[in-house]
C-alpha positions as CSV (number, residue, x, y, z in Angstrom):
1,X,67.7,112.5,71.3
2,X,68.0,109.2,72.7
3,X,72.0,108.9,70.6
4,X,72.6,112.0,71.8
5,X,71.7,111.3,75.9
6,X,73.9,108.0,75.6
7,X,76.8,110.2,73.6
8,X,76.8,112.7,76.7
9,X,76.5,110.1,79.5
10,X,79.6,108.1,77.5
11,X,81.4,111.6,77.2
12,X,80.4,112.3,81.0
13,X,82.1,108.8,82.1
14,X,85.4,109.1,79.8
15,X,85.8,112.9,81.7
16,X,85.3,111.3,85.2
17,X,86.7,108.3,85.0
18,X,89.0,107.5,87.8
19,X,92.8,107.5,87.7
20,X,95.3,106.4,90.1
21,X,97.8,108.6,92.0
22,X,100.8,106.0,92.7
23,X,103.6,106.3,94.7
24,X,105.6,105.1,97.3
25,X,106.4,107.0,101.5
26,X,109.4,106.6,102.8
27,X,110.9,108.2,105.6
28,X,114.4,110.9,105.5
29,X,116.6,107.5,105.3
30,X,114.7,106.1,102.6
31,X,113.4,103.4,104.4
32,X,110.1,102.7,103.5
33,X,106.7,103.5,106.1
34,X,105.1,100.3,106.0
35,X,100.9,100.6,106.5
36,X,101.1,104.6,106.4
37,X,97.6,106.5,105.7
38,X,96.3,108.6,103.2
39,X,93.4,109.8,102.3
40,X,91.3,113.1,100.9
41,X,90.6,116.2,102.6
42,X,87.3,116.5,103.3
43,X,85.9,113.6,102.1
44,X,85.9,109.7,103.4
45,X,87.9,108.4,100.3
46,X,91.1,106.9,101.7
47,X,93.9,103.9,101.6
48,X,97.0,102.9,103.2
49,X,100.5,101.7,102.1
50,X,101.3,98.9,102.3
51,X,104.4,96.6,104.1
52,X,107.0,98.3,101.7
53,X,105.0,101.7,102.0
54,X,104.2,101.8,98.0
55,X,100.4,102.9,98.3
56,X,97.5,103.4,95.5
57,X,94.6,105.3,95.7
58,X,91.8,106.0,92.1
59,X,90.7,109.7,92.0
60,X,88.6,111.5,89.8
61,X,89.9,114.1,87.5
62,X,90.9,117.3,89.0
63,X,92.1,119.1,92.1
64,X,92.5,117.3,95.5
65,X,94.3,118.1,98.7
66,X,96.0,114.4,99.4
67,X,96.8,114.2,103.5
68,X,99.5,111.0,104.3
69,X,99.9,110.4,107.8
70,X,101.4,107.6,109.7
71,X,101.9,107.2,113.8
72,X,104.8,108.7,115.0
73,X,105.7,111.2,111.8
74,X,104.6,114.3,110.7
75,X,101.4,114.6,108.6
76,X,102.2,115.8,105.0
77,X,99.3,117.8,102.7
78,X,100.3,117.3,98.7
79,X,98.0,119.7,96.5
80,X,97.8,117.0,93.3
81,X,96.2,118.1,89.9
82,X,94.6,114.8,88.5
83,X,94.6,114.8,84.7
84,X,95.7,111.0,84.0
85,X,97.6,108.1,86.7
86,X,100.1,109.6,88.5
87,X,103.1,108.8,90.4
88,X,103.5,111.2,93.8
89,X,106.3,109.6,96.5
90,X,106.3,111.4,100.2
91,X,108.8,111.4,102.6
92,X,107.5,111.9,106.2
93,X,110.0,113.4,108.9
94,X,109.6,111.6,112.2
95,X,107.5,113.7,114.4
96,X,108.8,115.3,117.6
97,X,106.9,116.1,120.6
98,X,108.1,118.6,122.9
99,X,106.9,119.4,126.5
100,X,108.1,123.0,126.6
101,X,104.9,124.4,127.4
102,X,103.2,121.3,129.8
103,X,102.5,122.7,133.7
104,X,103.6,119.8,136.2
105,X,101.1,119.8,138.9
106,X,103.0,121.2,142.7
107,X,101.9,117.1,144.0
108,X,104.0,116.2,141.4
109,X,101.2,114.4,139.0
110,X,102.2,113.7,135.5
111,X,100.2,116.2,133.0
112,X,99.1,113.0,131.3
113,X,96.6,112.2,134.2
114,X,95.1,115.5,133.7
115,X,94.5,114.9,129.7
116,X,93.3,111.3,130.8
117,X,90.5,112.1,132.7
118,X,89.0,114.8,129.9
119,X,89.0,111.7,127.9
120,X,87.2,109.8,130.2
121,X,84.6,112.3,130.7
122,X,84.1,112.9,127.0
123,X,84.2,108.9,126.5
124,X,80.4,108.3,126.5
125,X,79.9,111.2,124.2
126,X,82.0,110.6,121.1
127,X,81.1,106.5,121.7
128,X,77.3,107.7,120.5
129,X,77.9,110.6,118.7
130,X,76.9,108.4,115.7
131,X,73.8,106.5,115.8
132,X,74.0,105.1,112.4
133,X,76.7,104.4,109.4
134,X,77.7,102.2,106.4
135,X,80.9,102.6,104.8
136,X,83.0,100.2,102.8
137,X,85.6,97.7,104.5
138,X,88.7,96.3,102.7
139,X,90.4,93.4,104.7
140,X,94.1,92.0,103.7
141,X,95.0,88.8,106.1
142,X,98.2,87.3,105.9
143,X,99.8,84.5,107.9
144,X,103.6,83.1,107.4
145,X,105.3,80.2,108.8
146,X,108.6,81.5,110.1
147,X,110.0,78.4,111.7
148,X,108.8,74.7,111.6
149,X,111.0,71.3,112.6
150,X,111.5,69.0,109.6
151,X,109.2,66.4,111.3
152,X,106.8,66.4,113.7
153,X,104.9,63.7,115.1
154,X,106.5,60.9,112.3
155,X,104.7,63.3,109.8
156,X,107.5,64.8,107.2
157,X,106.8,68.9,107.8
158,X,109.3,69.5,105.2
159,X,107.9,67.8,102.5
160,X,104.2,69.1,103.3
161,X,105.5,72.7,103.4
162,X,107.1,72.4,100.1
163,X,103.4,71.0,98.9
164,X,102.3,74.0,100.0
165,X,104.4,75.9,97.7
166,X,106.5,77.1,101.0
167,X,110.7,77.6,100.9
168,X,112.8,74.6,101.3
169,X,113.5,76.4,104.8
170,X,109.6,75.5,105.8
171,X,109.1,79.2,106.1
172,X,107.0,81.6,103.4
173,X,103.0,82.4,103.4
174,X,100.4,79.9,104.3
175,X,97.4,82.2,104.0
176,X,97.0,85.2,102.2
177,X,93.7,86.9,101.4
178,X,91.2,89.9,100.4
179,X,88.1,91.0,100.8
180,X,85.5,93.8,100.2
181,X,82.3,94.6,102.7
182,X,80.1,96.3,103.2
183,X,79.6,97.4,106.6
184,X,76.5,98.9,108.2
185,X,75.6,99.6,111.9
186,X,73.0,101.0,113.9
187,X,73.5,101.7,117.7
188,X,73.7,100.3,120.1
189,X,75.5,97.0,118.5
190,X,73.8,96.3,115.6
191,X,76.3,94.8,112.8
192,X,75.6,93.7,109.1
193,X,78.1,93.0,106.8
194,X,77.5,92.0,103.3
195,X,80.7,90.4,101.6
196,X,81.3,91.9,97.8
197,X,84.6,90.1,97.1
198,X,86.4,87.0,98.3
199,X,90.0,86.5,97.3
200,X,91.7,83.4,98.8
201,X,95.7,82.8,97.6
202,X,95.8,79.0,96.5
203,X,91.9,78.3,96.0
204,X,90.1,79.0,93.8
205,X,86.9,78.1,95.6
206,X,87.6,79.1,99.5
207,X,85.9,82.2,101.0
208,X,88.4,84.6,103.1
209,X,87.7,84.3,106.8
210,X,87.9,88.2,107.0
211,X,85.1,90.2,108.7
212,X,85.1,93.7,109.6
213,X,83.1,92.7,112.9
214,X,86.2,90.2,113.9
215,X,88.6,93.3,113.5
216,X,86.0,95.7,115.4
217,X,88.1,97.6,118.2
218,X,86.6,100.9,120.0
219,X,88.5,102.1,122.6
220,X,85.6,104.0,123.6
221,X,84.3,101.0,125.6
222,X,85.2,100.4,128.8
223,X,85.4,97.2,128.1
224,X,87.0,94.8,124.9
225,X,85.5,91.3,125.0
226,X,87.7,89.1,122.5
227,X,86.8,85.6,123.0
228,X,89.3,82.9,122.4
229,X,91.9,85.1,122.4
230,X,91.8,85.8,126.1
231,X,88.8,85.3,129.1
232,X,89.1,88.2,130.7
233,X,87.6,91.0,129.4
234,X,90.4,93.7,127.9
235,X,90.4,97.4,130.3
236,X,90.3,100.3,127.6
237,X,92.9,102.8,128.4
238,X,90.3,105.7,128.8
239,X,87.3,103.4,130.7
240,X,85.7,105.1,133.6
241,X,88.1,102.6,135.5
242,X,90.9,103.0,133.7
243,X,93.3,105.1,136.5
244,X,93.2,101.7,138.7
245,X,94.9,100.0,136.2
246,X,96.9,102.0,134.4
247,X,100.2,104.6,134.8
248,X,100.0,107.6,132.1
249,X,102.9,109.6,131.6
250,X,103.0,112.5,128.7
251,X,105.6,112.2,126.2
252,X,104.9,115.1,124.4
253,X,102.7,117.5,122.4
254,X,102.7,118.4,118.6
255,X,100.4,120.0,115.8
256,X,98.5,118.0,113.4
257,X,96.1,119.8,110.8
258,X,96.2,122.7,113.2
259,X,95.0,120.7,116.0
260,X,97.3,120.0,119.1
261,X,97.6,116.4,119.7
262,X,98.8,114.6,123.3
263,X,101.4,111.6,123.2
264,X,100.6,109.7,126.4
265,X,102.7,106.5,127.2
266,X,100.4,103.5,128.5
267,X,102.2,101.7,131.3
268,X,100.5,98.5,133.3
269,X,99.9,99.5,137.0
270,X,100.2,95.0,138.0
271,X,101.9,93.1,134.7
272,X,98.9,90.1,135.0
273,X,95.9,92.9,134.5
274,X,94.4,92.5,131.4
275,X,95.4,96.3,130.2
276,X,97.5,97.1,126.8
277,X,100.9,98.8,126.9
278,X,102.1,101.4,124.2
279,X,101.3,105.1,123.4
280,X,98.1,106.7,122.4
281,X,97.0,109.8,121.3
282,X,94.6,112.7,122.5
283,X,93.7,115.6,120.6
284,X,93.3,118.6,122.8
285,X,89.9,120.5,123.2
286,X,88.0,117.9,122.3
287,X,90.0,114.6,124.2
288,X,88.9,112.6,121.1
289,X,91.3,109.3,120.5
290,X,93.9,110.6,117.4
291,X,95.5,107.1,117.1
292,X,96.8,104.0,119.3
293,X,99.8,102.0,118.8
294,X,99.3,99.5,121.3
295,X,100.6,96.3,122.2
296,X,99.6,93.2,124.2
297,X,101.3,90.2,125.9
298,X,101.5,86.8,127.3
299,X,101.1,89.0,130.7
300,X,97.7,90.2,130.0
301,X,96.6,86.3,129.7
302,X,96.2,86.2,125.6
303,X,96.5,83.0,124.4
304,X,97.4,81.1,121.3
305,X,100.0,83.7,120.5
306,X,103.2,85.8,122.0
307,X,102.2,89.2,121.1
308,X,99.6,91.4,119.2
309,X,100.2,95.2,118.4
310,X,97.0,97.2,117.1
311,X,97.3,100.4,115.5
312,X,94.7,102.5,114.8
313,X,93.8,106.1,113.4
314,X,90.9,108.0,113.0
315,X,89.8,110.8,110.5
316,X,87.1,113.5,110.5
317,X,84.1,112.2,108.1
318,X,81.7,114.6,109.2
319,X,82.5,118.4,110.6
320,X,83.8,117.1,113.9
321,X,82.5,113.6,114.1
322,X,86.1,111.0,113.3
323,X,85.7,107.7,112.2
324,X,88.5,104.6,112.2
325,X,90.7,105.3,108.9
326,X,92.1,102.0,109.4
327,X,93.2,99.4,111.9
328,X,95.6,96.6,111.9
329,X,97.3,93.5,114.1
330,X,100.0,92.2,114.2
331,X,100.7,88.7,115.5
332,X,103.5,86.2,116.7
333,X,103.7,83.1,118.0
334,X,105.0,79.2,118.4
335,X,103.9,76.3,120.0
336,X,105.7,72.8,119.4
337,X,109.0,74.0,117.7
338,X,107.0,75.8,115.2
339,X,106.7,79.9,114.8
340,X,104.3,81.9,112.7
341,X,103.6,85.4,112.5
342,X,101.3,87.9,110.2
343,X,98.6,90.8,110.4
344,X,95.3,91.5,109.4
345,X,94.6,95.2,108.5
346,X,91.2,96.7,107.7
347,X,90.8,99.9,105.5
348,X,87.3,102.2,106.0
349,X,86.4,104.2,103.2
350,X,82.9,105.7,101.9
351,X,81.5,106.8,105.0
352,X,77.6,107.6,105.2
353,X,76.6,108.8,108.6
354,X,73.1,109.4,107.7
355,X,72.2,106.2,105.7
356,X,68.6,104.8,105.5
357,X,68.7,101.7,107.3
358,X,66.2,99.7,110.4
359,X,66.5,97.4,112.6
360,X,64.7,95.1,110.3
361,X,68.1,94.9,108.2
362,X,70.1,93.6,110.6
363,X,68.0,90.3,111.5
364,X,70.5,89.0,109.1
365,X,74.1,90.0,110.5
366,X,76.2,88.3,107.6
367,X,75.6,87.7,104.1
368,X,77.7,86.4,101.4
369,X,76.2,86.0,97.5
370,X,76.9,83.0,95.5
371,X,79.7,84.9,93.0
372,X,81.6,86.6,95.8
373,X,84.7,84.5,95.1
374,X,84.4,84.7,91.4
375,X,86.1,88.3,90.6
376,X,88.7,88.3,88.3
377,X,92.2,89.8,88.4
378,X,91.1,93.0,86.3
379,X,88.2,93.5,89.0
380,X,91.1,93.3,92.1
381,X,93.7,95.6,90.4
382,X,90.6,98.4,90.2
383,X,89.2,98.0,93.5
384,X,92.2,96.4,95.6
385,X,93.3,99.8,98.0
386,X,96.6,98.1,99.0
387,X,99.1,97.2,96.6
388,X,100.9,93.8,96.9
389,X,104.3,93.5,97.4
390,X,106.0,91.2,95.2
391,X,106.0,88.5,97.7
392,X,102.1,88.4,97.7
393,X,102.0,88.8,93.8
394,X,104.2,85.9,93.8
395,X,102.7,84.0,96.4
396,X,99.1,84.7,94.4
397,X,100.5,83.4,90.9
398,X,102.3,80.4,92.7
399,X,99.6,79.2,94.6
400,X,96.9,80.0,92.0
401,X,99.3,77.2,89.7
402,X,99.3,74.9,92.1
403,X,95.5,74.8,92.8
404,X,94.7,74.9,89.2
405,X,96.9,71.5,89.4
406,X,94.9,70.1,92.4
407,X,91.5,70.1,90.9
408,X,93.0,69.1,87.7
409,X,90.9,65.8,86.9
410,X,94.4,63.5,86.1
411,X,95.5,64.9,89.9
412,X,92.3,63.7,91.8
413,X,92.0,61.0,89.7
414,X,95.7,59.8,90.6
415,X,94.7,60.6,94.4
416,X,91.8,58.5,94.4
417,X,93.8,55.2,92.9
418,X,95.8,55.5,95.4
419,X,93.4,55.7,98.1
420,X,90.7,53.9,96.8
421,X,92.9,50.7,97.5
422,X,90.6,48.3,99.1
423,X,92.6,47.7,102.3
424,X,91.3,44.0,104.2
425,X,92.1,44.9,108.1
426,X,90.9,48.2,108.1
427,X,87.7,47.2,106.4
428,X,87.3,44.3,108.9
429,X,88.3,46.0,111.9
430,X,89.4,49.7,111.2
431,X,87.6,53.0,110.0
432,X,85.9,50.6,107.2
433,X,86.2,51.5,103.5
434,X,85.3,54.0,101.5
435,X,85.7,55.1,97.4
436,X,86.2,58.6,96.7
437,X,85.4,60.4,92.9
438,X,87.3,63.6,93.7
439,X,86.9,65.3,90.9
440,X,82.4,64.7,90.8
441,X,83.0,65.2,94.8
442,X,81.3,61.7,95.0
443,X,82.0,59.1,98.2
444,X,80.5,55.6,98.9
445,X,81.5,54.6,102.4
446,X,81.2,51.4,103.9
447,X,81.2,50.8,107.4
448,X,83.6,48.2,108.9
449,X,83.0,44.7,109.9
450,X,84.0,44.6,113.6
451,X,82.3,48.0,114.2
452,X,78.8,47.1,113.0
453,X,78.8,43.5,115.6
454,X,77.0,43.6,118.9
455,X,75.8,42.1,121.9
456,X,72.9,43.1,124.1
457,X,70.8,40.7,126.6
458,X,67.6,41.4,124.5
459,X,68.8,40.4,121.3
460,X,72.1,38.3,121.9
461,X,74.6,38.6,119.3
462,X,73.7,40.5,116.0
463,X,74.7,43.4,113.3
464,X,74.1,46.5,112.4
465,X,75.9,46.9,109.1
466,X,75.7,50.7,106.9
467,X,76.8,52.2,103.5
468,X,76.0,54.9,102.3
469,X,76.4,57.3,99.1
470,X,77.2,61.0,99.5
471,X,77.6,63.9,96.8
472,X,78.4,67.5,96.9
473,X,75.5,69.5,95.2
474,X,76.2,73.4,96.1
475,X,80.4,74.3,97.4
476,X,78.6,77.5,98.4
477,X,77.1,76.7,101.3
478,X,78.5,73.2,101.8
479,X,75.5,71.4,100.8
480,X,75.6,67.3,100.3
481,X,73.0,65.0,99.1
482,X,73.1,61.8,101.1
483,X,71.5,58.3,100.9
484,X,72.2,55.8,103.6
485,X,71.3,52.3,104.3
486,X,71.8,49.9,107.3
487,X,70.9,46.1,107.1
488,X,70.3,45.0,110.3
489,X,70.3,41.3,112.3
């Protein structure tokens, strides 16, 4: 009996093993939709394209009714029989909305107004029509160096960018990574988010500095606090407040899934308020947010960078309750002759909107196990819901040779002669000296002559010399072991 169970549960995993359905979305050109969304009727299993719109998404064996949809096109259904992988590509026809049957107000209002204010009274209601969820969050973050000077501060910029397996144009990726979470939440603001998976291009030890709270945006807020990238809190374009700072004007109606959805161009009433610009859209009936494609600038006080877009759609998880699909920003910027640019885009899938969670749980907001950055490249191609271009591929195998070469022992080892040279001046009067073992992360420091004299009116003249011995124990957490001593006159 006991052959025979394991024989049927082998069976039962061959038959429902998950395949991939493949393809790539383009639009009637054949230019490709970059970041497009797709996803299955009916359930919260979804992924989205990526820059060159070539998307992947693993299904179980049989029928499914496959729903791409991107801002500003027409959403396609694609009834797919799964029996093995699958190549499907979509071409979506640019959506047009039409005003043919809007009613202009005799005081001359735009319709818009009209629509924005049933959002703004159904605001409150659809920000808690969830009290609880967990679902799971896959994070892509990619910065690139599009411009750099040659030198910069007598440092040679072109010869660190090539180090850094950049163009000998100082332009290409600097940071590329992934990551799976787990998110859970609990109203009001309660956040936990376990980290599964860590994937950092060019170390092999590095955790990703993706979280799902960092790319949290709800428009359902009145409010948007996003510190260090501006002070003043952000005005949501459907907060109670939002008519004082904001000029709506209706660019059109169409049909989505049967449901009629609202166009509405966002348009700053004062250029310094701290408001977004862009388009977002309203379903009818029930004034829920569609989408956004937003935008905001170096008017609305953001620092650091020139401009951030953020686009966003939702789907309905549960009967009428709609959840972010995904969300994504886009960023540019320069300071001191040097430009970079990139986006961070965050993928929700596996709702559960009844999950068995307290408030206990979330003592501990962030957690991230000892093997998170340990997956291997059979583990990404399975669970990875975007597909890399053939930049990232390349930028991954690249990188991943040049840090295999960095904490090669001859490397470190060749590192440290050089900079374990005992050097007299600064050891007298300079930062002191210290002797690194790279490769056993192992440093004995010295302090320097000059810095451990002094003079009070107690004591007079005297010395306070120090060395001391320091050791990695746990890259983890960042943990040292460390033994000091100080001889003192």
């Amino acid at each position: 009996m006991r052959l025979f169970f394991l024989f049927a549960l082998i069976l039962g995993a061959l038959f429902s093993s998950a395949q991939t359905l493949t393809g790539k979305i383009t639009d009637p050109t054949g230019n490709s939709v970059p970041f497009a969304s797709i996803y299955i009727k009916g359930s919260t299993k979804g992924t989205s394209a990526n820059n060159e719109g070539e998307y992947q998404l693993k299904l179980d064996q049989g029928k499914h009714e496959v729903i791409y949809s991107a801002i500003g096109y027409k959403q396609e259904v694609r009834h797919v029989t799964i029996t093995g992988d699958q190549l499907l590509n979509v071409s979506l026809t640019p959506d047009v909305f039409t005003l043919k049957d809007v009613i202009v107000r005799s005081e001359g209002e735009d319709p818009a107004y009209e629509i924005i204010r049933n959002a703004i009274s159904k605001r409150r209601l659809h920000l808690n029509e969830v009290d609880a969820y967990t679902a799971q969050v896959y994070i892509k973050g990619l910065q690139r160096l599009l411009e750099a000077p040659k030198k910069f501060l007598g440092k040679d910029v072109d010869k660190m960018t090539k180090s850094m397996g950049l163009d000998s144009n100082r332009q290409g990726i600097l940071y590329l990574s992934e990551s799976q979470s787990r998110l859970s939440y609990l109203r009001p603001d309660n956040y936990r988010e376990e980290m599964i998976s860590s994937k950092v291009s060019g170390s092999n030890r590095a955790f990703s500095f993706n979280r799902a709270t960092d790319l949290k945006v709800n428009f359902y807020e009145n409010i948007s606090n996003w510190e260090g990238l501006t002070s003043r809190p952000l005005i949501s374009p459907i907060a109670d407040n939002a008519l004082f700072y904001y000029r709506y004007i209706l660019l059109g109606t169409t049909v989505i899934d049967g449901q009629l959805v609202n166009k509405i161009q966002l348009i700053p009433r004062r250029n310094t308020d701290p408001v977004f610009r862009g388009t977002i859209y309203i379903l009818e009936d029930s004034w829920r947010i569609h989408s956004v494609d937003l935008s905001l600038t170096k008017d609305a006080g953001i620092n650091f960078v020139d401009n951030i877009k953020i686009s966003q759609t939702f789907y309905p998880v549960a009967g009428d309750k709609w959840m972010p699909a995904s969300v994504k920003f886009d960023f540019i910027g320069g300071l001191f002759g040097f430009r970079f640019g990139g986006y961070y885009i965050a993928v929700y899938s596996d709702y559960d909107l009844s999950p068995t969670i307290t408030k206990k749980e979330f003592a501990e907001t962030l957690r991230i196990t000892a093997d998170v950055n340990k997956k291997d490249t059979t583990y990404w191609n399975d669970i990875r819901p975007i597909p890399l271009t053939a930049e990232e591929e390349l930028d991954y195998q690249k990188k991943q040779a040049l840090a295999m070469k960095r904490e090669s022992r001859p490397y470190l080892d060749s590192l440290d002669r050089e900079n374990n040279k005992f050097k007299v001046v600064p050891f007298l009067i300079g930062s002191g000296y210290t002797h690194r073992n790279r490769y056993k992360k192992e440093y004995l420091s010295f302090s320097s002559v000059l810095n451990s004299v002094f003079y009070n009116t107690v004591e007079g003249w005297g010395a306070n010399y120090t060395a001391a011995f320091s050791r990695q124990i746990d890259s983890l957490n960042n943990r040292y072991f460390r033994i000091a001593g100080t001889a003192r006159y």
